[in-house]
Steps between C-alpha positions, in 0.01 A plus 500: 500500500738763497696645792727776544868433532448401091579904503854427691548217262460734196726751668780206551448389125577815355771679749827552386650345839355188495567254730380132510167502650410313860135480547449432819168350722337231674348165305212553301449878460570514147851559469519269168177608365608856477819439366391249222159597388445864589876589437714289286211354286354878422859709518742198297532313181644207722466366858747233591340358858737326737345310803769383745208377703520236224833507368638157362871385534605676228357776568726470859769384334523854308481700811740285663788599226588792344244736548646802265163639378606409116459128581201523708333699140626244312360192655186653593409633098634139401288312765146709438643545092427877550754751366521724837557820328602823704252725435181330460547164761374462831719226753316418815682307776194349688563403847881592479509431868520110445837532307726739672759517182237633328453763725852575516497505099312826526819686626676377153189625327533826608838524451575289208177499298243786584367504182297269562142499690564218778206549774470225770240440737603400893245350712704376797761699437549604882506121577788419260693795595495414872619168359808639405399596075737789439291832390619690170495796704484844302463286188105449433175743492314361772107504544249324673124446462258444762122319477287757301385801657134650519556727163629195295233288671229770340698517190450123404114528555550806235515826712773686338279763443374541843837503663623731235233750614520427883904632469379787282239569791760548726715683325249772451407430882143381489361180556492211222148432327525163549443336834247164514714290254827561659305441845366180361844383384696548760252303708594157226867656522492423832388154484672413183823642572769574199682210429452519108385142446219542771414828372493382116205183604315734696477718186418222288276263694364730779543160686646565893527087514759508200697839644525260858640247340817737291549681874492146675749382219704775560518440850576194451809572241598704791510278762702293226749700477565538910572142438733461239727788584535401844580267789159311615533629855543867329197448259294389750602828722446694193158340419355536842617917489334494161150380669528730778457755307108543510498436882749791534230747370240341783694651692336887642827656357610226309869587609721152405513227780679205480288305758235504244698271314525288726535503910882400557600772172767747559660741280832323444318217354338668228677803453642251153134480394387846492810570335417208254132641423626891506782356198213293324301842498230319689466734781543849594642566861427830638714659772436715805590883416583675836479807377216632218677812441828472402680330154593318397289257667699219478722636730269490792354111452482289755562186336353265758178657527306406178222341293454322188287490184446285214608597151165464393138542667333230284751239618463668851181380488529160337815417800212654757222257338233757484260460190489771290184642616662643788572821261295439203140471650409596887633250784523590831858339522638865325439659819748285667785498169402786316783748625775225453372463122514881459805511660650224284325657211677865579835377575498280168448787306725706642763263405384502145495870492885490618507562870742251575516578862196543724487494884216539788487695774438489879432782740742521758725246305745813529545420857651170543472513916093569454253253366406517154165687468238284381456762116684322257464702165488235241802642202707796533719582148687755332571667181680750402601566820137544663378263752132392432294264764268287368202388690252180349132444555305223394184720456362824486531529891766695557562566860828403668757694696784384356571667228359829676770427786767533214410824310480654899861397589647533171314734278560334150456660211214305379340203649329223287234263581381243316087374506255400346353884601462752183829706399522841697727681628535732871753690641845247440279159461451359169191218495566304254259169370678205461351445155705834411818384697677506104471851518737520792791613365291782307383571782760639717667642200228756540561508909615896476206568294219334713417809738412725179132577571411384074583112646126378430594251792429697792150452486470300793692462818671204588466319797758430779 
């Protein structure tokens, strides 16, 4: 299964600047795989694997010490009896959050030794950091990899091709060929989610039972870890946040409400566990923007106002106990969660694609002393200094005011909407199909070119 930061790892191998890499991301989504088997195995003579998950007392006992880089080389080619060469050997630091010396050692790499290729992986890296672990600040590459997205979810069941030609399309503005097999993909994407492991069984059994029981493991390893890195009275606040989490999308606008946690809940008792899940990289929180037409956007967050997502929609839907028909096959319960899996779906992508910050809007949230109107759009984000609203639809009805509320007050550029309606375009709004949501970022790359009248998508007009 191949995914995409392997590019960014090829980039780090070969610059001239070279830092000691920090791969960064949440349990599970593949952080060691990529390193070790589709980087290091394919790109190095030699892989030298550290897991501090695992490390033995001597293996403390070294990062206790001296940790000038020289010793660390020496011990670790003597202990695996591999000559760690610096041109053709790989050093991965697995879990470098459990011993903070060794994260600390990466500042003496960088300045001592950066010859060599030292990558680590962090899983819980927020959590030890908050503990007090000192960062090498200014001294590592850092990256991090999310669950795989839709495109690397097609690409293990063999669709380079397709994609290939579906960016092409768009490049030469016209639709892609393709449409049915994406469509029928993104409907087991939905259900299967991208955690790697889950992904890989449903590739090679076809067998939902066996991709429950990796997503219920997961959970599981989860829930573990609330417990061993904190108090009991804090894991248990954490744990009960955690399984709010699908009763915060029952909600009409699914904005985030403690009660649902529980009835006495207030914000000053879990403020620690959102913080806890947002530095595990096991939700996304989504502020309030006040205003949708002025950058940056951060600027104008209202903090307090928000909702939350999970980092993944198959384990969304594993925490929410819904079987996986609910998006493979036709159940009447996707009426009731369909726009919270979309919404998951589009937000967890976007975070893959780079948009690190992504916010909702409200009408009227610009005027504090007036209600809040009861539009919500559901993502507003920018690049390159545009502002783009994003409005998500389960299906391929598309009515709703709130994104049409938006483009009156604020006239955006473009406007994007996300469905399960064909891809067309009309006078500032985009339609996009979920199943082509990869194509985003091609997509607005071609945002000053969309009114030419040789766009073959304004065949039809879309729907308000």
């Amino acid at each position: 299964m191949q995914r995409k930061l392997l590019q960014q790892l090829l980039e780090w191998k070969n610059s001239e600047k070279r830092l000691p890499l920090l791969l960064e991301g949440a349990r599970q989504v593949g952080k060691t795989y990529l390193l070790e088997a589709l980087f290091g195995k394919v790109h190095f003579k030699n892989i030298i694997h550290v897991n501090f998950e695992k490390a033995d007392a001597e293996l403390l006992a070294l990062f206790e010490g001296n940790i000038e880089p020289k010793r660390i080389i020496n011990y670790l080619s003597l202990k695996h009896n591999t000559p760690i060469s610096q041109n053709d050997t790989l050093v991965i630091f697995d879990e470098i959050q459990e011993v903070p010396r060794a994260l600390t050692s990466l500042k003496y790499f960088a300045e001592d030794a950066p010859e060599y290729y030292i990558a680590a992986t962090g899983s819980l890296l927020g959590i030890a950091l908050h503990s007090g672990t000192s960062f090498p600040v200014g001294k590592v590459n850092r990256l991090r990899l999310y669950p795989m997205d839709l495109e690397e979810f097609y690409w293990a069941f063999g669709m380079q091709n397709q994609t290939k030609e579906a960016h092409k399309a768009i490049e030469n503005l016209r639709k892609p060929l393709i449409e049915s097999d994406f469509r029928d993909l993104f409907q087991q994407y939905l259900a299967v989610g991208g955690m790697p492991a889950a992904v890989k069984e449903w590739i090679e059994s076809k067998d939902i039972n066996r991709v429950e029981m990796i997503l219920k493991n997961i959970l599981a390893d989860y829930k573990d870890d609330f417990s061993k890195h904190t108090t009991s009275a804090e894991s248990r606040k954490i744990s009960n946040l955690w399984d709010s989490v699908p009763q915060q999308f029952a909600k009409e606008n699914h904005k985030f409400v403690y009660k649902t946690i529980e009835p006495s809940a207030r914000g000053r008792d879990y403020a620690f566990a959102i913080d806890w899940l947002l530095d595990a990289g096991l939700i996304y929180k989504i502020d309030l923007v006040v205003h949708g037409n002025r950058l940056p956007l951060s600027f104008y967050a209202n903090n307090a106002d928000f909702k939350i997502y999970s980092l993944d929609v198959g384990l969304l839907r594993q925490l929410a106990g819904l079987p996986a028909s609910v998006v493979i096959g036709d159940d009447n319960i996707w009426s009731n969660f369909g726009g919270a899996f979309a919404e998951n779906f589009v937000l967890q992508q976007l975070r893959s694609f780079g948009f690190d910050e992504a916010y909702y809007w409200a009408n009227n949230a610009d005027h504090p002393n007036q209600p809040k109107g009861k539009s919500e759009l559901d993502f507003v984000v920018s690049k390159d200094n545009t502002i783009f609203p994003i409005e998500v639809k389960s299906g391929e009805q598309v009515k709703g005011q709130s994104l049409r509320i938006f483009r009156n007050k604020y006239k955006p550029e473009l406007s994007l909407r996300f469905s399960l309606k064909g891809l067309e375009y009309n006078e500032g709004l985009l339609n996009i199909p979920l199943y082509y949501l990869f194509l985003f970022n091609d997509m607005i790359a071609q945002k000053n070119n969309l009114p030419d009248s040789t766009f073959t998508f304004i065949k039809h007009k879309t729907d308000e």
